[in-house]
DOBAPA-919569 format. One line per 8 residues: number of its first residue (from 1); their letters; for each residue x, y, z of C-alpha. Coordinates in pm, whole numbers, padded with zeros to 5 digits. Layout:
<rs>
NUM	a	X,Y,Z  ...
</rs>
This chain:
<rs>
1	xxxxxxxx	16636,11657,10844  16311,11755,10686  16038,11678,10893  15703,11605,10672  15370,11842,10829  14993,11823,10703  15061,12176,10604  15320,12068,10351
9	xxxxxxxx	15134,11801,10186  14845,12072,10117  15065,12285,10040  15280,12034,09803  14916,11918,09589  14774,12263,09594  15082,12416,09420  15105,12073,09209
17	xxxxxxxx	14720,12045,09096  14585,12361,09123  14835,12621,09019  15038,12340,08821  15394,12434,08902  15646,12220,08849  15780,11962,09158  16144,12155,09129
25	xxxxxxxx	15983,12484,09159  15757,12322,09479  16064,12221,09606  16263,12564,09597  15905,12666,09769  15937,12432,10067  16270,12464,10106  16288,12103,10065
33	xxxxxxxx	16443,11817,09766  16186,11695,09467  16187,11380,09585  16044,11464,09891  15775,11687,09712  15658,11393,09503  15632,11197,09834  15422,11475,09963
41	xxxxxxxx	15230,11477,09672  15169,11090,09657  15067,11109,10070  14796,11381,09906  14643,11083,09722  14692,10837,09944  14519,10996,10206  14202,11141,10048
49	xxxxxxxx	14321,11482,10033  14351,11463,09650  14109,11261,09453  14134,11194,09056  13851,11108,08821  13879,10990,08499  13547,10968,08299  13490,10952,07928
57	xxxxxxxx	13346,11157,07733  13088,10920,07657  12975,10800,08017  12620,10766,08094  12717,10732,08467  12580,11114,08569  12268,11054,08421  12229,10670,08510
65	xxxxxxxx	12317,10840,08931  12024,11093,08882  11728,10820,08755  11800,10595,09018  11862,10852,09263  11526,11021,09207  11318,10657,09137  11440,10475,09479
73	xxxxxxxx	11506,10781,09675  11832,10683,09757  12178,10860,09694  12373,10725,09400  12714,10709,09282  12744,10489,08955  13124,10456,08850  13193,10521,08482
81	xxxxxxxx	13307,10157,08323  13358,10073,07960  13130,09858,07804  13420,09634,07750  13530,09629,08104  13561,09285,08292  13369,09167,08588  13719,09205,08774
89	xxxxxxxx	13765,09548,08616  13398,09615,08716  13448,09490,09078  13790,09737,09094  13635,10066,09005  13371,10020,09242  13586,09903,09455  13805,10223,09485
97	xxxxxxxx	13513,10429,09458  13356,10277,09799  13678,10285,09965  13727,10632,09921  13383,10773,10040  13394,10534,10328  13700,10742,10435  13531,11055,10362
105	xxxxxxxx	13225,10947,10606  13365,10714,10867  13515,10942,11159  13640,10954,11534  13350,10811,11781  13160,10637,11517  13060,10251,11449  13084,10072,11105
113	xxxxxxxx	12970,09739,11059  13077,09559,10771  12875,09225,10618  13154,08979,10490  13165,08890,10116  13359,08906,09802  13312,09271,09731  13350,09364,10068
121	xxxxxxxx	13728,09140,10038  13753,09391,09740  13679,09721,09884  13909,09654,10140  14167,09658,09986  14176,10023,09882  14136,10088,10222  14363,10446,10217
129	xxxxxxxx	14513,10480,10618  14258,10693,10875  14343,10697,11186  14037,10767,11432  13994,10731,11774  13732,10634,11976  13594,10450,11700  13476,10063,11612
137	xxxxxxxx	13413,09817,11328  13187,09529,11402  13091,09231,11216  12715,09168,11103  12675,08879,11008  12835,08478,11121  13083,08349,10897  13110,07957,11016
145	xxxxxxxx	12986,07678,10782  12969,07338,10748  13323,07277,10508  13527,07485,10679  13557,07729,10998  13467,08046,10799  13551,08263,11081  13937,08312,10912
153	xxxxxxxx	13775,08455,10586  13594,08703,10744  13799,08794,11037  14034,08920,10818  13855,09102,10584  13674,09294,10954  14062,09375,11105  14137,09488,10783
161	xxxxxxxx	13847,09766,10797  13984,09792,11134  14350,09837,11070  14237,10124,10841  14063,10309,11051  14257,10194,11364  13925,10132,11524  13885,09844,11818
169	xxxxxxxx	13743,09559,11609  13400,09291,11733  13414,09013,11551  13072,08799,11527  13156,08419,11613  12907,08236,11529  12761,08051,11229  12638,08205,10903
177	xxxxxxxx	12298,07956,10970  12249,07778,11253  12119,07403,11154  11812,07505,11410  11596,07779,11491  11600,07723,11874  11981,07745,11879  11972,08063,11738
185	xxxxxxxx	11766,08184,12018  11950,08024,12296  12275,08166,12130  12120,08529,12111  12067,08509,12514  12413,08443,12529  12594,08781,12691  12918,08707,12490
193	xxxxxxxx	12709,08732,12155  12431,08987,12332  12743,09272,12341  12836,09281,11945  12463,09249,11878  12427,09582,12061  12762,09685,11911  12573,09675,11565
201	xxxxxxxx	12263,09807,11686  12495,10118,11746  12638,10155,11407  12648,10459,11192  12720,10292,10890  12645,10006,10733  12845,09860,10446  12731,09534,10270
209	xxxxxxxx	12699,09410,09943  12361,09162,09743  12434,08823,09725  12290,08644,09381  12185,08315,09418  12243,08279,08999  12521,08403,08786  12875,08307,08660
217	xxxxxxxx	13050,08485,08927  12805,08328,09239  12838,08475,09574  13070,08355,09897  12765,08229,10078  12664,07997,09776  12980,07903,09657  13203,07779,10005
225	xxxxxxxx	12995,07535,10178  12723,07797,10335  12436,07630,10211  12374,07237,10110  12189,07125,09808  11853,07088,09980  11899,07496,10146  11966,07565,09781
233	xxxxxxxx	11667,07392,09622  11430,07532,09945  11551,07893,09777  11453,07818,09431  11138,07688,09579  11052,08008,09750  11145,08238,09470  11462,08369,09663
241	xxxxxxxx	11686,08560,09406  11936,08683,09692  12082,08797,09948  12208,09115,10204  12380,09008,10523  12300,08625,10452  11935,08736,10484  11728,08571,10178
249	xxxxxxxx	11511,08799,09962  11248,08733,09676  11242,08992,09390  10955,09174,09533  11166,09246,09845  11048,09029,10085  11194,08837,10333  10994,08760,10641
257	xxxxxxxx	10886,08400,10566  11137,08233,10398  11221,07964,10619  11625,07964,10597  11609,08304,10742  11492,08206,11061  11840,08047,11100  12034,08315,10918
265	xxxxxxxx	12287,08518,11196  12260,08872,10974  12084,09173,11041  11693,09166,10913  11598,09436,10672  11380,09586,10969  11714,09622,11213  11906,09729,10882
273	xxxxxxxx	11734,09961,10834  11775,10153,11221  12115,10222,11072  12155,10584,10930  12368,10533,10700  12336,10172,10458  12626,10152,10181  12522,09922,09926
281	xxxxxxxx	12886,09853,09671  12781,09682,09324  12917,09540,09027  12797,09216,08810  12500,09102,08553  12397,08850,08822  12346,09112,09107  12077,09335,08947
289	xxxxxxxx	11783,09075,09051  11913,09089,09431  12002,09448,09410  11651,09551,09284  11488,09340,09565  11692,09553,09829  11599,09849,09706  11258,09714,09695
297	xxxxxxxx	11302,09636,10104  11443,10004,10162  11783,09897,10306  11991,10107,10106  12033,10441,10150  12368,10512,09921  12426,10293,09635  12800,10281,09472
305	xxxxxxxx	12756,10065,09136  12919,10064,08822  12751,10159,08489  12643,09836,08347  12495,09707,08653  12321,10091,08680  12179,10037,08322  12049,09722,08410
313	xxxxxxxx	11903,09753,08703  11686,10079,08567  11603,09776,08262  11454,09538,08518  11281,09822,08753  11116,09954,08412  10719,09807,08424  10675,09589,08096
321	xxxxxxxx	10499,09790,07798  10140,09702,07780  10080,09527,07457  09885,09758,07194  09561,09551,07072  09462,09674,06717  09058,09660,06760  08877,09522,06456
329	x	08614,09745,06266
</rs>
């Protein structure tokens, strides 16, 4: 009975990729049936040890990655999307494109907290199998609301990242917002909810997405029962255009007075940004406004975003054109 090694499946993709030689030929090579050499081969890719790009000819991605790389000081990846591409489609690339260099950066003995949300359900699940050991993925952020528990949405979406990595798991039980300030202090003394707060104030990455308050596609937290109409309207009021880790942000990047965040259960930018690594994943119209104010409040330190969001988010951070006066004579 063949018995499949690591040393195989490099083997396997190396003669497959590199030197192109046929899976029968492999096979004769190995000793082994071409059926098991394309299950080597598709173990390469599923594992990380083979990655394939596709870009078009066409793609402003490379140079969209350098401008924003060298105006926010940040490392960029910006994911190559037709023009004609979907929201969903959007969401996918990016998707698989954060998946893959969390795998490539998440290791044995390390911490990854994870902020709940719809592109964070989406990144998951091109989670490729890591084992690690020693390792841990902890919630930032509450997930109850006032509709429903909440903590089922996101407690699955944090075992997932778990699973993957099969890291030990913290999941953060409490409420997105509490409906009081003093609460949230009483329930931060708490020793039960003291441990995954120091949990995350051990993390090595951070992975999180922006929240838009606007848009056709709105985020989790303003969509299922988060906020009430009067949370929503306080928002507006305060010039809020999003969020990261159900923290609220105005365009200019700041955060520390809006009232709502003195009840929110994420991570300020401040503690964010004690994290090494921040992984901000992108895609959608309606999250350039939030995603510029993050990068305005230096939270992110790697950016994976797709092309149209890259394009416009370079549009917005671009200083209006001073109108040209024509002086009379």
């Amino acid at each position: 009975m063949y018995v499949e090694r690591e040393q195989d499946v490099l083997r396997a993709a190396s003669m497959y990729y590199l030197q192109d030689i046929k899976m029968e030929v492999i096979a004769r090579h190995l000793g082994t049936s071409r059926s098991t050499v394309s299950r080597l081969i598709k173990r390469a890719r599923q594992s990380g040890l083979v990655e394939i790009t596709l870009r078009p000819a066409s793609t402003r991605a490379p140079g969209l990655g350098r401008t924003i790389a060298a105006t926010f000081g940040i490392d960029t990846y910006v994911v190559p999307v037709p023009d004609s591409a979907s929201h969903i489609e959007r969401l996918d690339q990016v998707s698989i494109t954060a998946a893959r260099l969390l795998s490539s950066w998440f290791d044995s003995d390390m911490v990854l907290g994870v902020a709940w949300g719809t592109t964070l359900a989406s990144v998951s699940r091109y989670l490729a199998p890591k084992p690690t050991r020693g390792s841990a993925v902890v919630q930032l952020n509450g997930a109850a609301n006032m509709r429903t528990s909440g903590i089922e949405y996101a407690s699955d979406l944090i075992s997932t990242f778990g699973s993957a990595f099969a890291a030990a798991v913290h999941h953060f039980s409490v409420p997105a917002f509490f409906d009081y300030p003093d609460t949230k202090a009483a329930m931060w003394r708490e020793r039960s909810v003291r441990r995954v707060l120091d949990m995350q104030r051990r993390a090595d990455i951070a992975v999180f997405s922006v929240g838009a308050v606007a848009g056709a596609v709105p985020s989790h937290v303003y969509s299922a029962g988060y906020l009430d109409d009067a949370d929503v309207k306080n928002l507006h009021d305060e010039g809020v255009v999003g969020d990261v880790c159900t923290v609220f942000l105005r365009a200019d990047g700041s955060w520390q007075d809006v009232h709502l965040n003195e009840r929110a259960t994420g991570p300020t930018p401040v503690e964010l940004q004690r994290i090494p690594r921040r992984v901000c994943v992108v895609a959608g119209d309606n999250k350039v406004a939030p995603l510029l104010a993050a990068l305005r409040a230096g939270v992110v330190t790697d950016l994976v975003v797709d092309e149209i969001t890259a394009t416009g988010l370079l549009d917005a951070a671009e200083p209006p054109h001073p109108r040209r006066v024509r002086a009379r004579v």
